[in-house]
Structures are given as structure tokens and as C-alpha cells.
C-alpha positions, 0 to 999 in steps of 0.5 A: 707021473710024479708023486706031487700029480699022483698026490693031486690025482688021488685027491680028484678020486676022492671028490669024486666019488664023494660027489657021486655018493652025494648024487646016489644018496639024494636019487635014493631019497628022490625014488623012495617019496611019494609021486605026489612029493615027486611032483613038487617045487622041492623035488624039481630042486632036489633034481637040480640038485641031484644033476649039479652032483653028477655034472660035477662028478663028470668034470672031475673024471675029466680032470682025472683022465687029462691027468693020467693021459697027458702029465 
């Protein structure tokens, strides 16, 4: 792998696990409220919020992996 691919490779990394992070912070905030609160308009956007993180996180591991196993 060339070193510019290995530079763009490490940087995917980093995005994503600062998106998984982001996910794992707003899931924890999410359990952590009342039932009633998890029943509300802004819980059903914070999980859509929290699905966007992960849906994005899972593009970038695919990106990732076509990186390691076709360049």
C-alpha cells in the first residue's frame, strides 16, 4: 500500500471511530433518561441521530476494508 493510501487510510480510522464515539456517547445519554423522556419527539431524533452515526461509521469501515483489500 502506498504511503499517500496508507496516509488516507489512517485518516478513515480516525473518522471513524470519532463517529462510533459520537454514536456511543448519544446511546449513553439516550439509556441513561427517564422512559417517559425516551417516549418523546426528541428521543425518536436523537435515534435517528444516533442510526446516522452508526450507518456512517459502517460506510467508512467499508471504505476502509475496500482500501486494504483491492489497493
Amino acid at each position: 500500500m502506498s504511503k499517500q493510501i496508507e496516509k488516507i487510510r489512517e485518516k478513515l480510522q480516525c473518522i471513524q471511530d470519532e463517529l462510533e464515539t459520537l454514536a456511543e456517547k448519544k446511546q449513553d445519554y439516550y439509556d441513561n433518561r427517564s422512559e417517559a423522556w425516551q417516549e418523546s419527539d426528541k428521543a425518536s431524533e436523537m435515534e435517528d441521530e444516533i442510526s446516522a452515526y452508526e450507518d456512517a461509521a459502517s460506510s467508512v469501515r467499508d471504505a476502509i476494508g475496500y482500501l486494504e483489500d483491492y489497493v
